[in-house]
C-alpha positions, -999 to 999 in steps of 0.1 A, spaced: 163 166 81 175 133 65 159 119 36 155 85 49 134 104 80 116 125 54 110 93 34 95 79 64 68 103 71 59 108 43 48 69 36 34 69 73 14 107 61 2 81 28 -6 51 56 -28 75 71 -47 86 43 -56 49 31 -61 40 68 -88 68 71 -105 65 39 -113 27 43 -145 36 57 -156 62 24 -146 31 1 -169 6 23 -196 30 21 -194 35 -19 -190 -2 -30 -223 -2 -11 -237 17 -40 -211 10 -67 -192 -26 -76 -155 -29 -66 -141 -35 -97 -164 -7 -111 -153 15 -85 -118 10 -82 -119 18 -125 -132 52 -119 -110 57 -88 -78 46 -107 -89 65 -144 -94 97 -126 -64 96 -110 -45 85 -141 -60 119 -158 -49 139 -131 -13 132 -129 -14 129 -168 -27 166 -168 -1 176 -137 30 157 -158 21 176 -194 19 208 -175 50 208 -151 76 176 -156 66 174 -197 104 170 -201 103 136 -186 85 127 -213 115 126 -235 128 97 -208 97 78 -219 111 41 -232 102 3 -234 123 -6 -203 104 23 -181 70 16 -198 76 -23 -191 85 -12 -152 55 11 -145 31 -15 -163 50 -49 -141 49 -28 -111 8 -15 -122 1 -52 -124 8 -64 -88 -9 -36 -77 -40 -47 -97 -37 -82 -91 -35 -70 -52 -68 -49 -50 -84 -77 -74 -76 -107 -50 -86 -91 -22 -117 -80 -31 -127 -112 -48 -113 -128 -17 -137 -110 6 -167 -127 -13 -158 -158 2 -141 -150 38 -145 -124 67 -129 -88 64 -111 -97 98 -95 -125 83 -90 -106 48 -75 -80 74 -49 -102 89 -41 -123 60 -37 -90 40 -12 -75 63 10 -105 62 30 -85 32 48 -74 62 64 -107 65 63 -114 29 85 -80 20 117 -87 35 116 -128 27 110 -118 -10 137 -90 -6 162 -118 11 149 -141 -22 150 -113 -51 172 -89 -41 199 -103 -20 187 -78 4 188 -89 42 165 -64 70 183 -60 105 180 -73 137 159 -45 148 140 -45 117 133 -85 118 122 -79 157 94 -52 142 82 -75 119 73 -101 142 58 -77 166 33 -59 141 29 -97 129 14 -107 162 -2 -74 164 -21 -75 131 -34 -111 146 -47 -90 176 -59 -63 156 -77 -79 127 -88 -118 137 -119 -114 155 -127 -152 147 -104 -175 139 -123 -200 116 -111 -225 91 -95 -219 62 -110 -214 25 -107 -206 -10 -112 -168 -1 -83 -170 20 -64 -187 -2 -70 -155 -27 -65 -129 -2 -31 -140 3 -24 -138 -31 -34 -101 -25 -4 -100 2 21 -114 -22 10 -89 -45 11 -57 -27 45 -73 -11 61 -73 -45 43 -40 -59 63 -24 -29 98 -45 -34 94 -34 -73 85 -2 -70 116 3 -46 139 -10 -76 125 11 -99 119 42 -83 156 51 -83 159 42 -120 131 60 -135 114 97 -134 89 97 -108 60 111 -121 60 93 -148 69 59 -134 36 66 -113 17 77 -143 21 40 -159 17 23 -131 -17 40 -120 -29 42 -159 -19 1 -157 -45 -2 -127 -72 15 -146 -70 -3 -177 -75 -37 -162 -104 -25 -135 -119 -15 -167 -116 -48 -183 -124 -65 -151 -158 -43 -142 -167 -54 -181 -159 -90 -173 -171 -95 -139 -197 -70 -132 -229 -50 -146 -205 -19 -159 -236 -3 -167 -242 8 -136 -208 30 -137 -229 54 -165 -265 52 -140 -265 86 -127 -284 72 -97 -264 55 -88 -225 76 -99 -241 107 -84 -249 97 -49 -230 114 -22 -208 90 -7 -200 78 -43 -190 111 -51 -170 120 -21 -154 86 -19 -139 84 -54 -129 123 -52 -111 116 -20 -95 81 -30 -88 95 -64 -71 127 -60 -53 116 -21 -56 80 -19 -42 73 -53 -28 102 -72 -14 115 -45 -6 82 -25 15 64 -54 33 94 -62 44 98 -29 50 62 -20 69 62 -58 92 93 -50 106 86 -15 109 49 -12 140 52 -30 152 67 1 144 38 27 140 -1 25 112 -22 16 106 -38 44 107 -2 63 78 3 41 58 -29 49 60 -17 84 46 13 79 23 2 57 11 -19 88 2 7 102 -28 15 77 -52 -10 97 -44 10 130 -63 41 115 -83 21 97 -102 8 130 -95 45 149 -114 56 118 -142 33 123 -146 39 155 -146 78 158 -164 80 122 -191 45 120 -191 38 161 -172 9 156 -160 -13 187 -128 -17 193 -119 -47 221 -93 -46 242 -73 -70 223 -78 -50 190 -60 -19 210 -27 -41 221 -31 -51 183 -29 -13 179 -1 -6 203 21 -38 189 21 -28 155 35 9 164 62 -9 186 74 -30 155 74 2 132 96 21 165 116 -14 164 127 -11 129 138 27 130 162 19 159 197 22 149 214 -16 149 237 -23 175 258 -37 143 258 -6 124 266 15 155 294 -7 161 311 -1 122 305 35 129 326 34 156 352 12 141 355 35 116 358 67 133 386 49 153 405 36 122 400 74 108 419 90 140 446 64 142 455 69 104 
């Protein structure tokens, strides 16, 4: 199986898992503050892949400099600044707008790839962008209402997560996995710990009450161990293999399970709209994995000069 196919599923496998745990991390900021949360979630996943890189990839250890330390801690950052945004945005605006606004990153990834990279998507690839763009609409805006300063930082949270994936695409082929991951998730940690000090009653991290209760305790084992450790590591190792915008589309996909989630798990509605939202966003993943009629064409030029010479 190609690597780029491989790379593929294994992103959409990662989509899945934050698409289906949405409704665990809901339930436990219920109990527990985000920034709070999202410190213990991120900490215990640091720990873990710490614990798995010291016992079986120490030796990338040795690869540990300023240039990959400063990578893993740039890419962290966006990352941070993503989950930060957003849920400081949602204070101030509805989840279905948060949703939509959110999932714009699709868009964002290949403009900033055009802008940063001098990468440009394909035909096929700018075709499933727009159609999981109109799709997300469909999905995610419930009620189209004015715009406001929540809005204004949930898009932030878009930029962010686009350039945490265009980054962590660069990087990925530079650096040793594992440990690229291990910075970037220990990055995450560090400022949800300063945040929760700043922003929120950290106390109530250390009330056993309140740590202990089951959907805490379920959530941040799940999130930490799949949605995290397991997640980055994943999204870290194969994105060298595909392109960033290839990702964003996938990555689309996470509020698709996200609302089959919710309604097989909290009897959630889902309106007939919010299905074609579903189905849309599918089609512009399919649209993007289609072969370009360009490509196919040089491919065949080629084989042709190869026979004649």
């Amino acid at each position: 199986m190609k690597k780029p196919l491989v790379a593929d599923i294994s992103l959409l496998l990662v989509t899945i898992i934050w698409g289906t745990t949405f409704v665990l991390v809901q339930n436990a900021i219920d109990f527990l503050e985000p920034f709070s949360f999202n410190a213990i979630r991120f900490l215990t996943a640091a720990i873990l892949l710490i614990l798995l890189l010291v016992l079986f990839e120490k030796r990338q250890l040795k690869q540990l400099d300023r240039k990959l330390l400063l990578s893993g801690v740039f890419i962290g950052f966006w990352l941070f600044l993503g989950y930060a945004t957003q849920t400081i945005g949602l204070l101030y605006t509805t989840s279905s707008k948060a949703g939509f606004i959110t999932g714009l990153n699709v868009v964002l990834v290949p403009l900033f790839s055009v802008m940063l990279l001098k990468q440009f998507p394909s035909r096929n690839a700018v075709l499933g962008v727009l159609t999981a763009t109109i799709g997300l609409f469909l999905l995610t805006m419930t009620d189209v209402t004015g715009l406001n300063k929540g809005d204004g930082l949930v898009f932030i949270c878009a930029i962010s997560f686009a350039l945490q994936i265009i980054y962590t695409g660069k990087f990925s082929s530079k650096y040793p996995t594992m440990l690229l991951t291990v910075v970037q998730i220990s990055t995450v940690a560090i400022l949800s710990i300063i945040s929760s000090f700043i922003f929120e009653d950290w106390k109530q991290s250390f009330n056993p009450d309140i740590l202990l209760t089951k959907d805490v305790i379920i959530a941040l084992i799940i999130t930490s161990v799949f949605a995290t450790a397991l997640a980055f590591l994943v999204q870290t190792n194969f994105q060298k293999y595909t392109s960033a915008t290839r990702v964003a589309l996938i990555f689309a996909m996470e509020p698709v399970f996200a609302a089959i989630t919710g309604f097989y798990w909290a009897n959630e509605r889902l309106s007939y709209s919010a299905l074609v939202g579903c189905i849309l966003i599918f089609a512009g993943m399919i649209f993007a994995e289609l072969p370009s009629k360009k490509m196919a064409v040089g491919k065949l030029n080629r084989t042709i000069k190869d026979k004649v010479s």
